[in-house]
C-alpha positions as semicolon CSV with decimal commas, in nm:
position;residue;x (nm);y (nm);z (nm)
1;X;0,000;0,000;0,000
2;X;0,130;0,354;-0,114
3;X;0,145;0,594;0,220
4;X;-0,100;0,876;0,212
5;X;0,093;1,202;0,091
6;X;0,107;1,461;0,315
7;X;-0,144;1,691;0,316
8;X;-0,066;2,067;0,265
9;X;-0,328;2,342;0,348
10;X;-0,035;2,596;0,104
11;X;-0,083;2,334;-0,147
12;X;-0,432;2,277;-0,131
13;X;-0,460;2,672;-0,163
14;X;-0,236;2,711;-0,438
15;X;-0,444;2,476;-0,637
16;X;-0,735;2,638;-0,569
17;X;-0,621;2,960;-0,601
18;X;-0,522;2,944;-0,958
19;X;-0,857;2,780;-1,040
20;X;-1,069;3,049;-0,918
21;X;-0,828;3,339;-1,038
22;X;-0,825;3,168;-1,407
23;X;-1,219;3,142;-1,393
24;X;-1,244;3,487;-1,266
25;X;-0,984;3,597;-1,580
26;X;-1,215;3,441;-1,832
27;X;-1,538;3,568;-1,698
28;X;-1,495;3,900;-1,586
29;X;-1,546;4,183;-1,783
30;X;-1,433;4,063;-2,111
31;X;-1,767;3,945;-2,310
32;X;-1,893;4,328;-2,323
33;X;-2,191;4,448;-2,583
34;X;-1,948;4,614;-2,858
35;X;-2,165;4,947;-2,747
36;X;-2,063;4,993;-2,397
37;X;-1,782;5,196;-2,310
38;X;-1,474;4,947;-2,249
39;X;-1,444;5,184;-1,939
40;X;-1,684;4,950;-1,788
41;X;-1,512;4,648;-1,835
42;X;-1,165;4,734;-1,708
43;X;-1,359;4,899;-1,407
44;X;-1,490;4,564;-1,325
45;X;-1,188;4,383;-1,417
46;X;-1,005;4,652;-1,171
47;X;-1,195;4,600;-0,871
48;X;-1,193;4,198;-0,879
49;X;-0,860;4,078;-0,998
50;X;-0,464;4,102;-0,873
51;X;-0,586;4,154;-0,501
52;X;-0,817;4,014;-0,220
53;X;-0,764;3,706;0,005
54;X;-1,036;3,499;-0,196
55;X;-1,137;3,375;0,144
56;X;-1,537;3,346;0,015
57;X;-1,424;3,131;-0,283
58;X;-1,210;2,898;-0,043
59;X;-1,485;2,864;0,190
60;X;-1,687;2,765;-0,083
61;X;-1,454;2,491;-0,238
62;X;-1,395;2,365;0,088
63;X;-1,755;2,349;0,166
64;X;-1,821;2,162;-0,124
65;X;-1,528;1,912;-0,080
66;X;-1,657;1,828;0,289
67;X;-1,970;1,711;0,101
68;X;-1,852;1,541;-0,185
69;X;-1,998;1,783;-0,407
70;X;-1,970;1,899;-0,766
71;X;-1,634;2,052;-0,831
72;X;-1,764;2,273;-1,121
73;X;-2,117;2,399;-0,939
74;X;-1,890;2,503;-0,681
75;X;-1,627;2,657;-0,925
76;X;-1,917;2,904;-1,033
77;X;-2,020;2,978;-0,674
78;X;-1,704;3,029;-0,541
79;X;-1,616;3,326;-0,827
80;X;-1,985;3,451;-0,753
81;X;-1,951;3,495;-0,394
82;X;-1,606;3,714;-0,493
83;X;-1,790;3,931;-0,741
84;X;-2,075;3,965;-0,451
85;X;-1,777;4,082;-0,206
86;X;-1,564;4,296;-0,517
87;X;-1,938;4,507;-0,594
88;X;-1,990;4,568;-0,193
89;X;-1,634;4,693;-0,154
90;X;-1,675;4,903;-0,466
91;X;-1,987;5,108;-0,316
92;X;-1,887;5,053;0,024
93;X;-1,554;5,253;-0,096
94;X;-1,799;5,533;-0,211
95;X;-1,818;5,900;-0,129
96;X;-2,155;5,858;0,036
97;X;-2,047;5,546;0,200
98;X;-1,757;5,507;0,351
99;X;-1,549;5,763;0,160
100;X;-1,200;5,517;0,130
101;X;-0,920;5,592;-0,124
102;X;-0,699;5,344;-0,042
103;X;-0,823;4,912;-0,114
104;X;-0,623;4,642;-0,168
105;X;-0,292;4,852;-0,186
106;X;-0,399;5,077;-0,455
107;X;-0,645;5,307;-0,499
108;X;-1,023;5,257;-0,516
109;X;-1,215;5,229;-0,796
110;X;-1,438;5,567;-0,786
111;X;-1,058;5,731;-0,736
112;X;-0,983;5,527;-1,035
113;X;-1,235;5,535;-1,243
114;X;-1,489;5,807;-1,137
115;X;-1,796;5,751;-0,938
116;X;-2,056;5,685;-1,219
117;X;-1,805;5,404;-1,337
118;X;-1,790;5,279;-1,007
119;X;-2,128;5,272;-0,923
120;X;-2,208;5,069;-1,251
121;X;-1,915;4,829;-1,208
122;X;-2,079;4,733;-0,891
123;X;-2,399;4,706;-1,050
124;X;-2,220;4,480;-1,329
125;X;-2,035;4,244;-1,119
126;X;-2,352;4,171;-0,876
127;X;-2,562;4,087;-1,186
128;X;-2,291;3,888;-1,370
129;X;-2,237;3,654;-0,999
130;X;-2,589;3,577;-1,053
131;X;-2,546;3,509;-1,439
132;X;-2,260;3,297;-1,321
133;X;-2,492;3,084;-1,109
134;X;-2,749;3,013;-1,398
135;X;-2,576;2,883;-1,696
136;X;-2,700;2,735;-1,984
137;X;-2,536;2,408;-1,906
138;X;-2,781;2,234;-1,684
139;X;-2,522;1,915;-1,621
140;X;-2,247;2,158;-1,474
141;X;-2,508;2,329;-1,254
142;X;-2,865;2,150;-1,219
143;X;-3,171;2,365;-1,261
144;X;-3,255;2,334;-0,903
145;X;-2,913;2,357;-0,776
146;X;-2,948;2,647;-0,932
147;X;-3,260;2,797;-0,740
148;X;-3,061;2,659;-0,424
149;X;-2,741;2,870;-0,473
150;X;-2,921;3,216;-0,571
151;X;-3,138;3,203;-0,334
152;X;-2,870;3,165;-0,059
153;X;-2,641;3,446;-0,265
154;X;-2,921;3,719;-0,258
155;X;-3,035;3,622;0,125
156;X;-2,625;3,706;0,151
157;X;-2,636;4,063;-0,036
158;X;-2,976;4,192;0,008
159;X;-3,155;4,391;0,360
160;X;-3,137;4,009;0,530
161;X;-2,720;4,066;0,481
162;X;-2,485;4,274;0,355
163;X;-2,717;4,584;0,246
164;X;-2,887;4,545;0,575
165;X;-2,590;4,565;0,794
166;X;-2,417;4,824;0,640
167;X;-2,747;5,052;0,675
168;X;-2,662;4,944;1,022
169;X;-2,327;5,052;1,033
170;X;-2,419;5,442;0,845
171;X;-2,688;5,495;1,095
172;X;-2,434;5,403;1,371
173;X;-2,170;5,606;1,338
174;X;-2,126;5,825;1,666
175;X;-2,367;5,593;1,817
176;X;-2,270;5,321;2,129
177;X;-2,385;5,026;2,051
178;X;-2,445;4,739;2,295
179;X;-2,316;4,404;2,205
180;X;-2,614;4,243;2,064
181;X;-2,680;4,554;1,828
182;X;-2,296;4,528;1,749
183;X;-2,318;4,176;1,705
184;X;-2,641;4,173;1,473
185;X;-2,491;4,422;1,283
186;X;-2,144;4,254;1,179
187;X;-2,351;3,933;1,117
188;X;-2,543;4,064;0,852
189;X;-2,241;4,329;0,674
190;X;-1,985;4,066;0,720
191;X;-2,118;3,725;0,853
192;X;-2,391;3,658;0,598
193;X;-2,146;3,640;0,287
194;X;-1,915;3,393;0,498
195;X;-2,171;3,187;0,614
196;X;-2,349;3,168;0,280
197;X;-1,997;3,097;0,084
198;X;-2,005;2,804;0,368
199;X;-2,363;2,672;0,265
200;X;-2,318;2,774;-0,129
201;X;-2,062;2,476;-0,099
202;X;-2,263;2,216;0,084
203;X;-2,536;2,354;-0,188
204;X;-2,309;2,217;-0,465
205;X;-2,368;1,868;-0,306
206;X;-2,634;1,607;-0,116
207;X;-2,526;1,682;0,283
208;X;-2,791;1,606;0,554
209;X;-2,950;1,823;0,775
210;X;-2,772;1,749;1,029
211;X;-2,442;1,809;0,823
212;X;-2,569;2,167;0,694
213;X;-2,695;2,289;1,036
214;X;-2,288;2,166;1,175
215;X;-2,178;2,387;0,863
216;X;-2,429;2,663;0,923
217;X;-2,240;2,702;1,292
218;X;-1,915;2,697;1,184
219;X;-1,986;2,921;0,889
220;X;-2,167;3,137;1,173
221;X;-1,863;3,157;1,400
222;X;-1,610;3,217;1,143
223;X;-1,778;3,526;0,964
224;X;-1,854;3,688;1,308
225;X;-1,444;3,575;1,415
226;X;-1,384;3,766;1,068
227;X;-1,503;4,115;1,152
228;X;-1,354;4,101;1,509
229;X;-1,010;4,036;1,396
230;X;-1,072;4,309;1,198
231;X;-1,144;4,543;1,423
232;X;-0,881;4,425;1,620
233;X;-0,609;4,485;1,312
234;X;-0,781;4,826;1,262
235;X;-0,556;4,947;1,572
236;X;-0,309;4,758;1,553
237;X;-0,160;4,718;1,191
238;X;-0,079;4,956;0,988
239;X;-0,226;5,088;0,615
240;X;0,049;4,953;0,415
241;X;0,029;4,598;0,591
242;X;-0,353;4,609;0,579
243;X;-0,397;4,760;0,192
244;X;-0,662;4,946;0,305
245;X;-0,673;5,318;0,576
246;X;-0,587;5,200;0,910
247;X;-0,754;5,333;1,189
248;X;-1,022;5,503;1,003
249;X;-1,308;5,321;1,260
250;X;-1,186;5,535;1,558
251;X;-1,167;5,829;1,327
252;X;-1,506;5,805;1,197
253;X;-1,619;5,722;1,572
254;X;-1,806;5,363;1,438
255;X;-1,844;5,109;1,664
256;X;-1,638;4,788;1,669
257;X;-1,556;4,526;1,911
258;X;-1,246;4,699;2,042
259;X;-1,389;5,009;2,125
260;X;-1,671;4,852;2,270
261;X;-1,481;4,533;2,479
262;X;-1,137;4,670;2,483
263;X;-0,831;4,515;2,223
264;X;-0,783;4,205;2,500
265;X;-1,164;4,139;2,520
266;X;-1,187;4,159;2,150
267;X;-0,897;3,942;2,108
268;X;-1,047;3,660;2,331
269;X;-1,406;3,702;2,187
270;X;-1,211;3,599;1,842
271;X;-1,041;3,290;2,000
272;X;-1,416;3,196;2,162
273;X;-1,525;3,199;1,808
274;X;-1,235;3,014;1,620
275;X;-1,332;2,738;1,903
276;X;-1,712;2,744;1,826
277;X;-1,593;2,682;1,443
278;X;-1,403;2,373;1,534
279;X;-1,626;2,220;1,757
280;X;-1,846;2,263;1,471
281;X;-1,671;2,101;1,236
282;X;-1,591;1,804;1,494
283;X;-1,946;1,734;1,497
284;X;-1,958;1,753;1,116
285;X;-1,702;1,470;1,138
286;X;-1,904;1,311;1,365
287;X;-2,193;1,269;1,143
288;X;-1,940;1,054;0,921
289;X;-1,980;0,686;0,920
290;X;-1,579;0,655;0,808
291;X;-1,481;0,908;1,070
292;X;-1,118;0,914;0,924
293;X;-1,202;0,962;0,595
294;X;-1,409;1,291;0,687
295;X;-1,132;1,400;0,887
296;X;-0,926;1,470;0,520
297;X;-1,260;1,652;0,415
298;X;-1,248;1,916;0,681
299;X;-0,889;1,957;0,693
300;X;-0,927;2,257;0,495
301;X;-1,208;2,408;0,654
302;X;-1,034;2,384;1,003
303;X;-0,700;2,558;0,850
304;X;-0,944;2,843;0,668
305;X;-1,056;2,893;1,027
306;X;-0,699;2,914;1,221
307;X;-0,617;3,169;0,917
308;X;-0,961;3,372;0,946
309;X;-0,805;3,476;1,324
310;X;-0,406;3,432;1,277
311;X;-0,433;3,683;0,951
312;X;-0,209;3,980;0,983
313;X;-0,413;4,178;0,713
């Protein structure tokens, strides 16, 4: 018998990396109507490529690996859940949001482009993650598969996520906020997306309820552990390490975790977390008749978890 190879979580990354990034090359602001401005395009192309952890498309992949599911159903989710996160940062980035020049180590796309461009490349890349979830190819991506994926996508995005939470955070601002208003508002601008990349990969295959209420939890835990690590590295990195304005929260007077628990609080609140994701995923082995087997499944998951609180940016 041949030993098992080691497994590698850079490995398993790299792979995965260059799939999505490929995908995301081909689709993205390249099959434009011959009458629209190529501004538009390159706009698009600007605000989702060369940059960004791709943590959503990981989760998704290795969602969808726990389960056994379809490798190219998930392929299309994971880029959609990155588009999702590129348009939110794009109007997030805005004037009459959050008024940031600085993302990703370069400079935002309304500073780039202008903010009419901006405002329609965020339009663009929302519709085309949906487009991306409905192809033509009903073997790649079943009809109700399909259903299944947008509907957790636009629960994600819309006033039940990422819209709703960020009119959360505007109407904030100056405002102390206890820690359930805090936390219900970080669950729905940053949570929802992480959770649903979680579920958008069990979605891409058959898992039990059982299994999709042990992802829901860990999806839950990590996308909450998310935002307080980075409020945490909002006062204690710097811009050029984060590739975005540090320290614009305290300057802006919003409310985060540190300002409301203190840095050591905040830091221990994202270690409770990080252990509410395992012990979620140790019952999702659990659930496994071939408890070893599983084990290799969720390998990834676990290290996208020690990584969603060890990051440094």
């Amino acid at each position: 018998m041949k030993p098992v190879p080691e497994w590698s979580m850079r490995a398993w990354m790299d792979e995965r990396l260059t799939r999505v990034e490929h995908a995301l090359q081909e689709w993205v602001g390249v099959d434009e109507p011959e009458h629209l401005d190529v501004v538009l395009g390159l706009a698009m192309r600007y605000a989702v490529l060369d940059g960004g952890k791709r943590l959503r498309p990981l989760l998704v992949l290795a969602a969808c690996e726990a389960v056994r599911g379809e490798a190219d159903a998930a392929l299309r989710a994971a880029c959609a859940t990155e588009l999702i996160h590129a348009y939110s940062l794009v109007h997030d980035d805005m004037p009459c949001m959050d008024n940031d020049v600085l993302r990703r180590g370069k400079p935002t796309v309304h500073v780039q482009f202008g903010e009419a461009q901006a405002l329609l490349a965020g339009d663009a890349l929302q519709a085309l993650a949906f487009e991306l979830l409905t192809p033509d190819d009903e073997v790649a991506v079943p009809v109700g598969m399909q259903a299944r994926l947008c509907r957790l996508l636009a629960r994600a995005a819309g006033s039940s996520g990422m819209a709703g939470g960020q009119a959360i955070d505007l109407a904030s601002v100056g405002v102390k906020l206890d820690e359930e208003r805090l936390r219900q508002m970080h669950r729905l601008k940053t949570g929802a997306l992480l959770q649903a990349s979680v579920m958008m990969g069990a979605a891409c295959g058959h898992p039990t309820q059982a299994q999709q209420a042990a992802l829901s939890d860990y999806g839950a835990a990590i996308g909450l552990a998310f935002q307080v690590v980075d409020d945490i590295l909002d006062v204690t990195a710097d811009s050029a390490t984060l590739g975005k304005t540090a320290g614009k929260d305290a300057v802006q007077d919003k409310p985060t975790y540190v300002s409301l628990l203190g840095l050591a609080r905040a830091q221990a609140h994202a270690r409770e977390l990080h252990a509410q994701a395992l012990a979620a995923l140790a019952r999702l082995r659990n659930l496994s008749p071939n408890q070893s087997s599983e084990l290799d499944q969720t390998r990834a998951l676990r290290a996208l978890a020690d990584l969603v609180v060890e990051r440094a940016h």
